[in-house]
PARO-121712 format. One record per residue (C-alpha): z, y, x; residue number from 0. Coordinates in steps of 0.02 Angstrom, whole numbers, plus 50000, padded with zeros to 5 digits. Example, Ala and Ser with C-alpha at 12.3 -4.5 7.8 and 13.67 -1.06 7.14 Angstrom:
2
ATOM     w     v     u num
ATOM 50390 49775 50615   0
ATOM 50357 49947 50684   1
***
This chain:
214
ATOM     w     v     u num
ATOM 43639 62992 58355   0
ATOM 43496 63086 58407   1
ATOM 43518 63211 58320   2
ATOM 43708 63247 58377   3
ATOM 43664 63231 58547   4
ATOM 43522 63369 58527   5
ATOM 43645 63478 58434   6
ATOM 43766 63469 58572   7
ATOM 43628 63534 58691   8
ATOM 43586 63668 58603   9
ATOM 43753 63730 58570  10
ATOM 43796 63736 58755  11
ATOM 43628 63813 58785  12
ATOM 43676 63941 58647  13
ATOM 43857 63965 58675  14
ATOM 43817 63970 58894  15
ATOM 43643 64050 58902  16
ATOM 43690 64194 58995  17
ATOM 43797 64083 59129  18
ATOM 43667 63967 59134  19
ATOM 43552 63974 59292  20
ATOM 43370 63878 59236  21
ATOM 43418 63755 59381  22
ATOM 43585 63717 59274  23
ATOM 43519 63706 59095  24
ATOM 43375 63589 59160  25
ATOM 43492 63458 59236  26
ATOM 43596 63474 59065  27
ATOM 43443 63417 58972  28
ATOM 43416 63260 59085  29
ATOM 43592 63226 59071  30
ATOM 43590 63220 58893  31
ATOM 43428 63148 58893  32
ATOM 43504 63005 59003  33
ATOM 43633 62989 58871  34
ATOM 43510 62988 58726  35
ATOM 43408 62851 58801  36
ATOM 43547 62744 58848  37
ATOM 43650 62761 58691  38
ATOM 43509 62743 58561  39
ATOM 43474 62585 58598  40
ATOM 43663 62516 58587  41
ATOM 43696 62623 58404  42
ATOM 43518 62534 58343  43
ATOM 43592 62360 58375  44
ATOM 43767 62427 58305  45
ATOM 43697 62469 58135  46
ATOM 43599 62320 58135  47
ATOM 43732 62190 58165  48
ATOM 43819 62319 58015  49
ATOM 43674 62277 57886  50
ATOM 43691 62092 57937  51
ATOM 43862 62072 57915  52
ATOM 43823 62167 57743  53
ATOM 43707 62056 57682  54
ATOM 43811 61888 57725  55
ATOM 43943 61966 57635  56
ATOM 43836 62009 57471  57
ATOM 43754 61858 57478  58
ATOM 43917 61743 57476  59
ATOM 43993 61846 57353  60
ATOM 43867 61808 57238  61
ATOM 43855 61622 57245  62
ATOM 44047 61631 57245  63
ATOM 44050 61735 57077  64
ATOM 43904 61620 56986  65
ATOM 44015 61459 57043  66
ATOM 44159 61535 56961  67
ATOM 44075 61587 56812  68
ATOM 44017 61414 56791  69
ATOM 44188 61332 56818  70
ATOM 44276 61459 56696  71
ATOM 44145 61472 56522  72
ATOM 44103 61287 56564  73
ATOM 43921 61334 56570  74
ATOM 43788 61300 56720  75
ATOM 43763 61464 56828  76
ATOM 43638 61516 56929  77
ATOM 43569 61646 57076  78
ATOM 43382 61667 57101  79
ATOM 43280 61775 57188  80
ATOM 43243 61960 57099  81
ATOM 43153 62096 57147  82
ATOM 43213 62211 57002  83
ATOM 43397 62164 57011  84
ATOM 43467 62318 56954  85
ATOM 43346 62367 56822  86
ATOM 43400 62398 56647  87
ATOM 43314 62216 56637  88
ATOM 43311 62102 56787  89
ATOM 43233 61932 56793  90
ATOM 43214 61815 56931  91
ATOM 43056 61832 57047  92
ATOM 42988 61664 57098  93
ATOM 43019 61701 57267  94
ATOM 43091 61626 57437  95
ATOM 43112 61790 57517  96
ATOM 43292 61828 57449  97
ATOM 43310 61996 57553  98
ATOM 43214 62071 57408  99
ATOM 43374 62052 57289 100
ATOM 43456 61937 57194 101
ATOM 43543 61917 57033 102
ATOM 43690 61796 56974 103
ATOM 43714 61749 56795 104
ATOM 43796 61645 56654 105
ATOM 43633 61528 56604 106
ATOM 43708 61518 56423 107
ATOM 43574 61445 56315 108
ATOM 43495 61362 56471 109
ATOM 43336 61212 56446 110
ATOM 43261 61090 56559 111
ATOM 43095 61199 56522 112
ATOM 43191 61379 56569 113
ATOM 43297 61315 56681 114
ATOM 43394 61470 56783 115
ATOM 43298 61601 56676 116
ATOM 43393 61736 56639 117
ATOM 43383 61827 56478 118
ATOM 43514 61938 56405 119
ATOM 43446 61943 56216 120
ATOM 43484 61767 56237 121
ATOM 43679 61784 56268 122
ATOM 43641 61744 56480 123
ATOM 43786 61838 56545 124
ATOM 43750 61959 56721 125
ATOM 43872 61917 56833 126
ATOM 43829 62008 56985 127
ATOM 43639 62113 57053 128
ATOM 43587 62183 57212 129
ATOM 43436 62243 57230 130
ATOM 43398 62187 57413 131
ATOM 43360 62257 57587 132
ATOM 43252 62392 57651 133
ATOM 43102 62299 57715 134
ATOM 43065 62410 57860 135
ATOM 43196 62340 57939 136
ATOM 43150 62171 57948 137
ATOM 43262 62081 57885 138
ATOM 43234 61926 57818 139
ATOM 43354 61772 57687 140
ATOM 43288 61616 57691 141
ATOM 43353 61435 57636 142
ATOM 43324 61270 57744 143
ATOM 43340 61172 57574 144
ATOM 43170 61091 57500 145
ATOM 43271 61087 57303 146
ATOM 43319 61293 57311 147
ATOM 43151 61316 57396 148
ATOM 43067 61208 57251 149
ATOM 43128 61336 57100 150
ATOM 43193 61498 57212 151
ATOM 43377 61469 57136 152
ATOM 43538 61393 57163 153
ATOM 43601 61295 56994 154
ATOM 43789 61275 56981 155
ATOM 43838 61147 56844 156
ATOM 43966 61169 56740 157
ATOM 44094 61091 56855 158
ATOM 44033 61205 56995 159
ATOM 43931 61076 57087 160
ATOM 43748 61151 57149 161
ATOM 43625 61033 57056 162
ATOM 43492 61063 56975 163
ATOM 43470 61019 56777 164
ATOM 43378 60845 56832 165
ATOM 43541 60817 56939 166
ATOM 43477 60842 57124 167
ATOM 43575 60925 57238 168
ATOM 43569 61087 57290 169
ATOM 43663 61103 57468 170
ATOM 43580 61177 57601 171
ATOM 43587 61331 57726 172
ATOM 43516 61522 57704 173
ATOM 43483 61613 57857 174
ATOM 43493 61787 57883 175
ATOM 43393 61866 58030 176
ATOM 43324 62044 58067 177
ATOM 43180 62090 58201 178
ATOM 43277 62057 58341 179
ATOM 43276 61856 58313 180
ATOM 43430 61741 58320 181
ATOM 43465 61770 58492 182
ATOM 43471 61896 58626 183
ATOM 43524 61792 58777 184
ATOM 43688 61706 58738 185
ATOM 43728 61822 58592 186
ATOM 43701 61769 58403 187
ATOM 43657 61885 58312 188
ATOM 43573 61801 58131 189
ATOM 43707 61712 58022 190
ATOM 43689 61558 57941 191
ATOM 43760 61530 57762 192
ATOM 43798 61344 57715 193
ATOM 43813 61285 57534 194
ATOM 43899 61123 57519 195
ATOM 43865 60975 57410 196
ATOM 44045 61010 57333 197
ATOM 44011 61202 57306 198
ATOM 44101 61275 57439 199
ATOM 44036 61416 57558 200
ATOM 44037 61445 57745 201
ATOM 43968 61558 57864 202
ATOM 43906 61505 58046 203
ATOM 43856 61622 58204 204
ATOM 43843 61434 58283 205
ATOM 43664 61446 58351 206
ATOM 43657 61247 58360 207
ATOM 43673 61232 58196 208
ATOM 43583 61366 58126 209
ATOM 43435 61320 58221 210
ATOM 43298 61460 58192 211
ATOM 43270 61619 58089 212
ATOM 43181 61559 57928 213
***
């Protein structure tokens, strides 16, 4: 944006100099200068609210896919945390900052000991990767829920309920926020992505109920 606006200066300063009185190409950069500093601001907020929506969207498709990969080979699924997810060899991360990445897979040959571990020499099936946000812009994907928080995955059985091997449930909300906060005034701008105790998904801009970035 910037840039485009500079450009346009300088090709009416090009295109005009000799029409141009120094009185007239001075108020032509404070005009566009005016423009720049007014517009910036607004195309920031636009790409940001862009990279939300992106990441909600990501997100949901990958608990969607590892529910239906569950449902369909009959096997528990899972999505954890990754900060390699589109290596040649991803693995889970241990973490509860999901902006890094994540990774959905088939848990195939899954124990209570490796529970939601993937491992592809070991017939786990990748379902879905993406290898997470850039940091620098702040955002961040958290969950409300003491269970995901606990192991840094969601578990889907093999009826395509979240639980975890031992059986507890798994529902619970992620919330995805960037530098600017929840709120601006009586905008929402952070989304809130609520896993049910059935499985199903949901997103919420409702500020009530997403209560605070994570």
């Amino acid at each position: 944006m910037h840039d485009f606006l500079i450009n346009i200066v300088l090709n009416i300063t090009m295109k005009n100099i000799s029409g141009f009185t120094l009185i007239e190409l001075m108020a032509t950069i404070v005009v566009m200068g005016f423009l720049i500093a007014v517009g910036l601001p607004g195309f920031q907020d636009f790409m940001k609210a862009g990279q939300i929506t992106t990441v909600n969207n990501e997100f949901v498709s990958a608990v969607q896919v590892a529910r239906s990969g569950a449902i369909q080979l009959a096997e528990p699924a899972c999505v954890c945390s990754s900060s390699n997810a589109e290596s040649p060899t991803p693995s889970c991360s241990g973490s509860d900052s999901w902006e890094d990445g994540w990774i959905s897979f088939v848990d195939v040959n899954t124990a209570s000991a490796t529970d939601c571990v993937y491992d592809a020499s070991d017939d786990d099936v990748l379902l879905k990767a993406w290898n997470g946000v850039n940091t620098t812009v702040g955002m961040t994907v958290r969950s409300n829920s003491p269970t995901i928080n606990a192991s840094d995955f969601i578990r889907f059985n093999s009826r395509g309920i979240p639980a975890s091997a031992q059986g507890v449930s798994m529902q619970g909300m992620f919330v995805i926020c960037d530098d600017r906060g929840l709120t601006v005034g009586a905008e929402v701008l952070g989304r809130g992505v609520i896993l049910s105790a059935s499985g199903s998904l949901r997103t919420t801009k409702d500020a009530a109920i997403i209560g605070a970035c994570l």
